[in-house]
C-alpha positions in Angstrom: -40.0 113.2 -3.3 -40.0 112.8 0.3 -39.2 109.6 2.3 -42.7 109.0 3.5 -44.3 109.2 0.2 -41.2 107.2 -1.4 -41.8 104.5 1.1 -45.6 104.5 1.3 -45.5 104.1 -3.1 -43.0 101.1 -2.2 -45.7 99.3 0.1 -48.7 100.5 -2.0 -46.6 98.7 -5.1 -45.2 95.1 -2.9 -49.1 95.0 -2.2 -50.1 94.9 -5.5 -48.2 92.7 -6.3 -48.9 90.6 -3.5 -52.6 90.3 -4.7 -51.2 89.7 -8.4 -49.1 86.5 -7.2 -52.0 85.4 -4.9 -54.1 85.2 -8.1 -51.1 83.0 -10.0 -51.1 80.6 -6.8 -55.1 80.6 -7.3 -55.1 80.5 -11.1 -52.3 78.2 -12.5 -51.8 77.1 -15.1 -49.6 74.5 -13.7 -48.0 73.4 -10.2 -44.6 75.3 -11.3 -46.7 78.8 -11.8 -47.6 78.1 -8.8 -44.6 77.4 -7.0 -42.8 80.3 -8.6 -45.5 83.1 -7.2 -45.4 81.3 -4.0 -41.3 82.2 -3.8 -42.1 85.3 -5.2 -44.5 86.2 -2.4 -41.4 85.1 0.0 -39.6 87.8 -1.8 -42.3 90.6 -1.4 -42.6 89.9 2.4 -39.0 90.5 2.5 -39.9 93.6 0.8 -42.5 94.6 2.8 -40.6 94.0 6.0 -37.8 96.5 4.9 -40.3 99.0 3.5 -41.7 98.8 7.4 -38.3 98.8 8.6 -37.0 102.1 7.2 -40.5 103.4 7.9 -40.5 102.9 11.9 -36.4 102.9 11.5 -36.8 100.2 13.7 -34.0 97.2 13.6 -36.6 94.5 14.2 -38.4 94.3 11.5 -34.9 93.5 9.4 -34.2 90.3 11.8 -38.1 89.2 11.0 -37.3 90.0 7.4 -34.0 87.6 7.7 -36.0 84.9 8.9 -38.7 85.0 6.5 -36.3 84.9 3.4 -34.8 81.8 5.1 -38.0 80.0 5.7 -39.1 81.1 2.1 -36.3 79.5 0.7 -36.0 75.9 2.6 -40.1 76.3 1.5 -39.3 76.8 -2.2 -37.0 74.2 -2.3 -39.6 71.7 -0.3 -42.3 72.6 -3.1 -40.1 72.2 -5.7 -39.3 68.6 -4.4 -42.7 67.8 -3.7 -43.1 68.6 -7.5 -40.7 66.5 -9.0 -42.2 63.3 -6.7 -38.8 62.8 -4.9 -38.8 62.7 -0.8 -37.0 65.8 0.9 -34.2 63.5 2.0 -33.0 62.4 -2.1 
């Protein structure tokens, strides 16, 4: 199996699952599903950005995917207060 087609499979997969979290977020059942795709969809952009990043070999794309998987986590962790009813500060 080549690189490109190895690569291009990886995206075509991190997609699909994209769209199957995105129907979790819209779908439910509760607030906790919901918070759990959303992270997971944090995780799959990270994903994505390295599938791009060994795509284009291309450094950038790795310091964008850095960023996102910090943002994603102080996120999850301000949903997952928000849930429990307690103030980000507690």
């Amino acid at each position: 199996m080549s690189f490109a087609l190895a690569t291009t499979a990886a995206f075509v997969i991190m997609v699909a699952c994209s769209f199957a979290c995105l129907w979790r977020v819209a779908v439910g059942p509760s607030p906790a599903d919901r918070a759990g795709a959303l992270a997971f969809m944090g995780i799959l952009a990270v994903g994505l950005a390295a599938v791009v990043a060994a795509q284009h070999a291309s450094g950038v794309y790795v310091h964008a995917a850095l960023a996102w998987s910090l943002a994603s986590f102080v996120a999850t962790l301000a949903i997952a207060k928000h849930i429990e009813g307690k103030a980000l500060d507690e």
